[in-house]
VEXPAVEX-656908 format. One record per residue (C-alpha): x, y, z; residue number from 1. Coordinates in pm, 1 decimal, padded with zeros to 6 digits. Layout:
BEGIN
PT        u        v        w   n
PT        X        Y        Z NUM
...
***
This chain:
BEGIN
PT        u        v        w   n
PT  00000.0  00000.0  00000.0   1
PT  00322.1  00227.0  00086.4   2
PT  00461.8  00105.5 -00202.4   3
PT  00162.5  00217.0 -00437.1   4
PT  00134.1  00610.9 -00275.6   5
PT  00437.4  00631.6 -00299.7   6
PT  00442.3  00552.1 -00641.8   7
PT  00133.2  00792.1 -00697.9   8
PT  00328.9  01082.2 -00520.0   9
PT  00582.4  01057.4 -00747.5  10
PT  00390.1  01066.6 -01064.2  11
PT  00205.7  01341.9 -00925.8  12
PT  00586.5  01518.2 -00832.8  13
PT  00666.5  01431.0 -01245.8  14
PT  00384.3  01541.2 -01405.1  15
PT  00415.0  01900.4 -01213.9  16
PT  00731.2  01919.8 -01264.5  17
PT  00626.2  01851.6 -01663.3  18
PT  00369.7  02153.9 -01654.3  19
PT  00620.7  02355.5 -01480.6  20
PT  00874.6  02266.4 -01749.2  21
PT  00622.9  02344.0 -02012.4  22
PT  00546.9  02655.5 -01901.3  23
PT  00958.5  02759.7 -01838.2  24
PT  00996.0  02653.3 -02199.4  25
PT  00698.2  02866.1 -02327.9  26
PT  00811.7  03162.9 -02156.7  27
PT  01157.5  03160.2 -02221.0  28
PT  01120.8  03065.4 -02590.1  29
PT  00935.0  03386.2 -02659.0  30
PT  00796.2  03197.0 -02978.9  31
PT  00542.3  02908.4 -03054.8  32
PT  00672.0  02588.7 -02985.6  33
PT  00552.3  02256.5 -03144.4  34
PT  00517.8  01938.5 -02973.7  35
PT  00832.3  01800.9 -03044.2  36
PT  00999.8  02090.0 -02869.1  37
PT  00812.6  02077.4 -02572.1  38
PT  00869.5  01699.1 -02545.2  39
PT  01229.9  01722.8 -02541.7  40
PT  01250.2  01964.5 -02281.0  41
PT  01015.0  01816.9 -02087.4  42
PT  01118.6  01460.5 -02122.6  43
PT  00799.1  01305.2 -02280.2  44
PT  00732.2  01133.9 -02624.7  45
PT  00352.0  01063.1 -02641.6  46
PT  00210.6  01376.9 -02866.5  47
PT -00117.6  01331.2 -02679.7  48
PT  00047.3  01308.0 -02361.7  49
PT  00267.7  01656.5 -02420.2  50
PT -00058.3  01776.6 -02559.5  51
PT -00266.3  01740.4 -02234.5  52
PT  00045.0  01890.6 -02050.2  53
PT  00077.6  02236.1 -02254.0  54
PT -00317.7  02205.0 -02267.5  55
PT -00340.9  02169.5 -01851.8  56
PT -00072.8  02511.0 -01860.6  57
PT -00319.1  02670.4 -02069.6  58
PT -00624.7  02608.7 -01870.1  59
PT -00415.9  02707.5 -01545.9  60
PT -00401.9  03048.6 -01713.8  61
PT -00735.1  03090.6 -01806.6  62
PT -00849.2  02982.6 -01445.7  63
PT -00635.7  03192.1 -01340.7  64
PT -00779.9  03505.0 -01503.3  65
PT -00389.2  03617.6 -01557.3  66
PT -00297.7  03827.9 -01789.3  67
PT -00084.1  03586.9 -01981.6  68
PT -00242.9  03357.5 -02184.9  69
PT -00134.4  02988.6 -02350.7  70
PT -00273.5  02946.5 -02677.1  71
PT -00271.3  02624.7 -02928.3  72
PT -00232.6  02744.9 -03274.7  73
PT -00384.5  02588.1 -03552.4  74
PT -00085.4  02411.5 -03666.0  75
PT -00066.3  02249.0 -03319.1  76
PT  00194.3  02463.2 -03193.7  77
PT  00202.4  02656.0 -02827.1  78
PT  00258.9  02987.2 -02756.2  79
PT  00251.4  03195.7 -02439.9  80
PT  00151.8  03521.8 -02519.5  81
PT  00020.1  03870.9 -02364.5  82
PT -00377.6  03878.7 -02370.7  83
PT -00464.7  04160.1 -02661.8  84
PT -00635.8  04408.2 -02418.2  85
PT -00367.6  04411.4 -02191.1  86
PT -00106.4  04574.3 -02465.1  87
PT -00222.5  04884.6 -02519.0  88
PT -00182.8  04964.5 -02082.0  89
PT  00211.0  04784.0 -02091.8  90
PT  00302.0  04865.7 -02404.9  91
PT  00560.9  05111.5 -02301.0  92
PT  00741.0  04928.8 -02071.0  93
PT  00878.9  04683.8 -02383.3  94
PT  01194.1  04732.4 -02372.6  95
PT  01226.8  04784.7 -02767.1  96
PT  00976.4  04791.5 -03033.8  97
PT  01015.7  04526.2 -03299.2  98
PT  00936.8  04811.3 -03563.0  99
PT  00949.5  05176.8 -03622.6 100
PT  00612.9  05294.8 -03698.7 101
PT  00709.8  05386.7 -04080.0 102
PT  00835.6  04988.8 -04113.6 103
PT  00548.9  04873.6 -03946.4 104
PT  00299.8  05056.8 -04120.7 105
PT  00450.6  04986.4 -04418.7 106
PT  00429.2  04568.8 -04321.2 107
PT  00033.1  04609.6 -04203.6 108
PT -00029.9  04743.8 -04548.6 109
PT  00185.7  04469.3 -04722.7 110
PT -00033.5  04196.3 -04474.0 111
PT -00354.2  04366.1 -04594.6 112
PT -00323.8  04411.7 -04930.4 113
PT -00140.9  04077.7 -05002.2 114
PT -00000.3  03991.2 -05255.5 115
PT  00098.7  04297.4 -05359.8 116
PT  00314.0  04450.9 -05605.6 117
PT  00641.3  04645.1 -05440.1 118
PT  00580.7  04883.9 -05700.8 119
PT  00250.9  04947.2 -05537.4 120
PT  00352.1  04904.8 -05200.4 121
PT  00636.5  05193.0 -05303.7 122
PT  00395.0  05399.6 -05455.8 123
PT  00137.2  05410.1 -05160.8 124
PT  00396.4  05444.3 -04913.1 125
PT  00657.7  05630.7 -05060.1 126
PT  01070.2  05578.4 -05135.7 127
PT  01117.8  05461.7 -04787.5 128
PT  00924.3  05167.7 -04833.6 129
PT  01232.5  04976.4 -05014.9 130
PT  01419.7  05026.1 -04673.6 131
PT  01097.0  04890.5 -04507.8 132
PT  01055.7  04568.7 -04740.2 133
PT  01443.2  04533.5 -04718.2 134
PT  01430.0  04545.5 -04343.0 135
PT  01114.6  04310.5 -04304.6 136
PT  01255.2  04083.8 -04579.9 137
PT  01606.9  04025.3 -04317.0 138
PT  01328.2  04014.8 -03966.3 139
PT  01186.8  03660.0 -04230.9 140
PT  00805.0  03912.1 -04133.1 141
PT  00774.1  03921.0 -04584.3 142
PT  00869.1  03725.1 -04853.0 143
PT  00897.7  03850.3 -05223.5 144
PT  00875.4  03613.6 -05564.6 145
PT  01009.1  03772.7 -05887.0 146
PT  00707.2  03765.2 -06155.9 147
PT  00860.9  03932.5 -06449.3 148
PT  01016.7  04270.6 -06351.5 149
PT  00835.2  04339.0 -06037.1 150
PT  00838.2  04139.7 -05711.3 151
PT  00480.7  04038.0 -05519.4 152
PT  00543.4  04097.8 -05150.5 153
PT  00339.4  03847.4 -04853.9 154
PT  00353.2  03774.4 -04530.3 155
PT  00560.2  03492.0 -04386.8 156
PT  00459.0  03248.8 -04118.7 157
PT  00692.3  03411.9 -03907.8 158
PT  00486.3  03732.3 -03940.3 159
PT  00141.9  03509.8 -03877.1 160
PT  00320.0  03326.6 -03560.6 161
PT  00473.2  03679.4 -03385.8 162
PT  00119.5  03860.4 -03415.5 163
PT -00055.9  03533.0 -03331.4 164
PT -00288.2  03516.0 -03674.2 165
PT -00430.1  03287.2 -03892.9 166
PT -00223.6  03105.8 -04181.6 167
PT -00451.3  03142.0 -04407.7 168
PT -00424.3  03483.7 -04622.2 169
PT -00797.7  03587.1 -04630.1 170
PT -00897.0  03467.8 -04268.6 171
PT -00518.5  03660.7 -04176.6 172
PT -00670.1  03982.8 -04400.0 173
PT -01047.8  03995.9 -04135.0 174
PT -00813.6  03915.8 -03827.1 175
PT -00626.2  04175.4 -03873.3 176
PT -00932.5  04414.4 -04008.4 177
PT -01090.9  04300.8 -03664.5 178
PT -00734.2  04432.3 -03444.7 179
PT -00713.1  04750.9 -03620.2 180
PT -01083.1  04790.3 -03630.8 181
PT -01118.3  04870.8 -03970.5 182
PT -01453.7  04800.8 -04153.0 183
PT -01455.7  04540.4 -04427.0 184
PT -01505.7  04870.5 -04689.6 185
PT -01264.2  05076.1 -04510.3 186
PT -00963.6  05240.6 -04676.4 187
PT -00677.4  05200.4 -04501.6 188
PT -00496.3  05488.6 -04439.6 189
PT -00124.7  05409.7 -04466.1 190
PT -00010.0  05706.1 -04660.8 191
PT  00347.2  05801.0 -04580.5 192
PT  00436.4  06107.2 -04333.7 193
PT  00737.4  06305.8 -04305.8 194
PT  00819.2  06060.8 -03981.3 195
PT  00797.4  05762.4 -04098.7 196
PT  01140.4  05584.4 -04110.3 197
***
């Protein structure tokens, strides 16, 4: 009978210690995380059984109420993340910006109006925008493919995974409509200012 809570205690002890791994590995990572990842750091195989781990993390958040949030992405992958409403109130206390506000207005226009022509993108925005599309070309955020003469810019899976949207172009397009609460008719204002850089 010792023998067999004693056994319990310890599985208890390891599968704790598994969440508590998952959730170091989430955090620290800064990026989604497939299962494979999460396995190896904490020391489990099974898909389904890493699965219910990261998924038992995730609940513990949302019971929680915190803040943070762990979120299963379509592909499967897990990400720890900052709840949306919560950004806008801690924003300033990042330590550095991933973007510039002319590169970043520069890649929401490129994410909305994919695929788009650079020519366009250059025209809309303005000269600076071949620093922009160099500079979220190198951060892997866009991707170009030669057709002809002119290059058609997208968005990478990098870019869907850091902003935490859909794969998918079109469902990416209304997610993103939804965030910057834009109307499905709206125009979207992205026309280039003398401080943009």
């Amino acid at each position: 009978m010792e023998a067999q809570v004693s056994t319990n205690t310890a599985q208890l002890k390891t599968a704790d210690l598994q969440q508590q791994l998952c959730e170091a590995a989430l955090y620290v990572s800064g990026r989604p995380l497939d299962l494979k990842m999460i396995g190896s750091v904490i020391g489990a195989r099974s898909e389904d059984k890493i699965r219910g781990i990261a998924t038992a993390v995730a609940e513990r958040y949302r019971m929680a109420g915190s803040p943070i949030q762990v979120v299963e992405l379509p592909d499967g992958r897990f990400v720890m993340q900052l709840k949306a409403e919560f950004g806008k109130h801690v924003r300033k206390l990042a330590n550095r910006p991933l973007l510039t506000p002319g590169p970043l207005r520069t890649l929401s226009f490129i994410a909305l109006k994919q695929p788009v022509t650079q020519s366009y993108v250059v025209r809309v925005r303005g000269k600076l925008a071949y620093g922009h599309v160099k500079q979220l070309k190198d951060m892997d955020l866009i991707n170009d493919e030669r057709i002809g003469r002119t290059r058609m810019l997208r968005t990478t899976s990098t870019f869907a995974d850091y902003f935490n949207l859909n794969h998918d172009p079109s469902l990416m397009k209304k997610e993103l409509k939804k965030a910057l609460q834009l109307g499905e008719d709206a125009a979207l204002s992205l026309e280039p200012t003398k401080t943009d850089s």
